[in-house]
N, CA and C atoms as an extended XYZ file, in Angstrom:
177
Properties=species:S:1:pos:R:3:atomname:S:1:resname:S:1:resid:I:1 pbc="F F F"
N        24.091       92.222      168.363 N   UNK     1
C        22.894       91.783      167.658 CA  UNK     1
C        21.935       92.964      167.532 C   UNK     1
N        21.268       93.518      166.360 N   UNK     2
C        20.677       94.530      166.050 CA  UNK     2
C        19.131       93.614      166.024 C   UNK     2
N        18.295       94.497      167.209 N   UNK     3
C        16.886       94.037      166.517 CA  UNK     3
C        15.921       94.575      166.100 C   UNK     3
N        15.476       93.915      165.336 N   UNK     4
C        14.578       94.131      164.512 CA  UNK     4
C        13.459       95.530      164.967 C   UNK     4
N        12.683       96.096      164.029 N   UNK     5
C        11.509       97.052      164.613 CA  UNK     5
C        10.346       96.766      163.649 C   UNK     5
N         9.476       97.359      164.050 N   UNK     6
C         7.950       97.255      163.317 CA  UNK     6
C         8.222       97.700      161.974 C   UNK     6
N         7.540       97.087      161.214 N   UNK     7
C         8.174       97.572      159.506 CA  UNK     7
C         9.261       97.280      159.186 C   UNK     7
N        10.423       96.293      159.688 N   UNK     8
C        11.426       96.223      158.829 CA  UNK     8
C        10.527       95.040      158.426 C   UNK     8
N        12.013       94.964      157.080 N   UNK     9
C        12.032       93.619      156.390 CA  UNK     9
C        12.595       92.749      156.941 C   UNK     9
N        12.761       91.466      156.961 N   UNK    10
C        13.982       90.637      157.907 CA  UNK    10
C        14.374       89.454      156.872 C   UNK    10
N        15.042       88.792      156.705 N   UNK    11
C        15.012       87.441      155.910 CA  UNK    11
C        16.155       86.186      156.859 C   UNK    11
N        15.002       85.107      156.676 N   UNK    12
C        15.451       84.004      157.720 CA  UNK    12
C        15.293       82.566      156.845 C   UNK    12
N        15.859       81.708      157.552 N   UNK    13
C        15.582       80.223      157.456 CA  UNK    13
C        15.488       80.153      155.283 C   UNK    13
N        17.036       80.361      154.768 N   UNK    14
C        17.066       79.890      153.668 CA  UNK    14
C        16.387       80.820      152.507 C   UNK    14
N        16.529       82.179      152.873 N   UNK    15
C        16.207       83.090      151.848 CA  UNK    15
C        14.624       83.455      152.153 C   UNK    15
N        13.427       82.929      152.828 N   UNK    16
C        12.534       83.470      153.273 CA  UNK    16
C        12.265       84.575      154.014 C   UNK    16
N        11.651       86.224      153.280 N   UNK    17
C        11.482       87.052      154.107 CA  UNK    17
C        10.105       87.630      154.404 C   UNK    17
N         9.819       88.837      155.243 N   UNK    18
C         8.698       88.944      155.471 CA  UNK    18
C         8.367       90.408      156.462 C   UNK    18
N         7.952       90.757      156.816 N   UNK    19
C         7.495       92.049      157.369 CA  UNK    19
C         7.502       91.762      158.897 C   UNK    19
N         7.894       92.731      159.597 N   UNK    20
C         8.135       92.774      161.319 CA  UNK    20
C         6.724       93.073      161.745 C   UNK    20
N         5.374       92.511      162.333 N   UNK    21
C         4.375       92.843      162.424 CA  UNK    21
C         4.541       93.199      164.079 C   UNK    21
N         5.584       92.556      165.110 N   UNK    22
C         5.395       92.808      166.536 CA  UNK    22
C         7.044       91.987      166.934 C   UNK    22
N         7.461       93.064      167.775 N   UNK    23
C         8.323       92.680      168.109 CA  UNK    23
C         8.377       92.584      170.199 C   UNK    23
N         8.741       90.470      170.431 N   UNK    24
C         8.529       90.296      171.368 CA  UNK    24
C        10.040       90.442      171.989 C   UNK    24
N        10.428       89.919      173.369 N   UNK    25
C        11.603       90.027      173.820 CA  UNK    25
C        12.473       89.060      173.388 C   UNK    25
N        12.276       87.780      172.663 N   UNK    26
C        13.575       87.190      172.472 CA  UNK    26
C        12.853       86.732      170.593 C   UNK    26
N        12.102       87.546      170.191 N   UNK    27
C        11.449       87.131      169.011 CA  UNK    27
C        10.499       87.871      168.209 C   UNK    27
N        10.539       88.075      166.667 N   UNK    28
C         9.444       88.798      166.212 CA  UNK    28
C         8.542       87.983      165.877 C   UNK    28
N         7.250       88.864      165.326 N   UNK    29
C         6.158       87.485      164.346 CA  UNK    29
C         5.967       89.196      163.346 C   UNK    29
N         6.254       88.031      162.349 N   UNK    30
C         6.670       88.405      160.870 CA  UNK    30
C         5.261       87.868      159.859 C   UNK    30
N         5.153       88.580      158.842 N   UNK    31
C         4.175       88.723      158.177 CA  UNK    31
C         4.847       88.145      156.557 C   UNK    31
N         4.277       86.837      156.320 N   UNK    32
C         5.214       86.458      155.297 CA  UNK    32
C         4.552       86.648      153.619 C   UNK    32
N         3.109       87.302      154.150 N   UNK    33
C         2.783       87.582      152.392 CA  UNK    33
C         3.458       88.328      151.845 C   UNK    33
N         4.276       88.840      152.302 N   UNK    34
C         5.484       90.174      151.458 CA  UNK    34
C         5.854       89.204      150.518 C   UNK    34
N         6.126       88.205      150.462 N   UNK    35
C         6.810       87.534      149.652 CA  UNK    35
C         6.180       87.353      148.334 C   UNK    35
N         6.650       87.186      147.072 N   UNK    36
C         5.913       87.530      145.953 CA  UNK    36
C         5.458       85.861      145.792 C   UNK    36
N         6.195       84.850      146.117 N   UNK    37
C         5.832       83.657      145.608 CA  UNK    37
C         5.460       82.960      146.820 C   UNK    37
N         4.863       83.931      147.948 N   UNK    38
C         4.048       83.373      149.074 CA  UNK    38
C         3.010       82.309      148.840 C   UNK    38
N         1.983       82.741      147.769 N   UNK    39
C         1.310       81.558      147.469 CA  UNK    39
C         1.685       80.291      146.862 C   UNK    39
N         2.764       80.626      146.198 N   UNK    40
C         3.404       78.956      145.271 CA  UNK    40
C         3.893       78.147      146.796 C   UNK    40
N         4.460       78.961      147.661 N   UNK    41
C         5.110       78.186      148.839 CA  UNK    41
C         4.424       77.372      149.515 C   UNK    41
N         3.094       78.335      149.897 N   UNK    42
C         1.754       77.244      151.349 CA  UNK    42
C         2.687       76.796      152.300 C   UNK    42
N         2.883       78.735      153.097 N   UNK    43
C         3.129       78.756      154.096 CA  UNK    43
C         1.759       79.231      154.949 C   UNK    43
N         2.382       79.293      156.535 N   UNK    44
C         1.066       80.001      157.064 CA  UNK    44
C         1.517       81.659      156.745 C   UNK    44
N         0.401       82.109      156.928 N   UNK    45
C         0.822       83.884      156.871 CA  UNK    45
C         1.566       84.667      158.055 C   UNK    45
N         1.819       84.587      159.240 N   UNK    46
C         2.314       84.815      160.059 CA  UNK    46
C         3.421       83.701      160.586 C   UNK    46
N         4.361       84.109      161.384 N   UNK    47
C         5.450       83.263      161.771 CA  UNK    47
C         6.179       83.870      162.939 C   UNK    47
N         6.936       82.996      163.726 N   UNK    48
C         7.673       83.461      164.958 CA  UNK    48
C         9.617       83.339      164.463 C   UNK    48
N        10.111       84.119      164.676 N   UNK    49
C        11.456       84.271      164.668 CA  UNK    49
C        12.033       84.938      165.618 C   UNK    49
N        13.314       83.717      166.028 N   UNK    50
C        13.979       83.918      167.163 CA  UNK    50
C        15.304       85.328      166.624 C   UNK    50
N        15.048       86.149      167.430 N   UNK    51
C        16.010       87.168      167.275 CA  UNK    51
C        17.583       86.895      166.448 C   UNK    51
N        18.039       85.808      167.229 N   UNK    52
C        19.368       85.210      166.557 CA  UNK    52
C        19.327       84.821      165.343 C   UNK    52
N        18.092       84.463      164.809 N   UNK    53
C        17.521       83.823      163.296 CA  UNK    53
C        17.624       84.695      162.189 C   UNK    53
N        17.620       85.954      162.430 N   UNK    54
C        17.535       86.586      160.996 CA  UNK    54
C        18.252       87.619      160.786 C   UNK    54
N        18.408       88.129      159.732 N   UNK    55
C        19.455       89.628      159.472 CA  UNK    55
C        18.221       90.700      158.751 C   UNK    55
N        18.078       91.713      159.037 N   UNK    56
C        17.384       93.380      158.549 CA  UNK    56
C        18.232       93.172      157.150 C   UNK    56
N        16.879       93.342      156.544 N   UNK    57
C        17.139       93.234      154.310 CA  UNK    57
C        16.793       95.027      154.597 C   UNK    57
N        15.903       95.798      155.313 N   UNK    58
C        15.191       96.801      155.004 CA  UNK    58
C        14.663       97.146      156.055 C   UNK    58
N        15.170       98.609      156.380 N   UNK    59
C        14.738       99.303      157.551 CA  UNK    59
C        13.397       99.981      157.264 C   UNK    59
């Protein structure tokens, strides 16, 4: 399992991606305004992802 670092891209949970803002020990919190249709979605802007959850789009 490769994890994640500050500044990647990551994409999780059904094609949603977002920016590595802090990476904890079993989880990042990701920054999801990267996304271009962030506002059509009304998500929150930040989010927690479990390490096992996502694959690196962009180092």
């Amino acid at each position: 399992m490769t994890i994640a670092e500050v500044g990647n891209i990551i994409e999780f949970k059904d094609g949603l991606q977002g920016i590595v803002e802090k990476v904890n020990e079993n989880s990042v919190i990701v920054d999801l305004t990267y996304m271009e249709n962030f506002d059509a979605l009304q998500l929150e802007e930040k989010t927690v992802v479990n390490h096992k959850r996502y694959k690196i789009i962009h180092k």
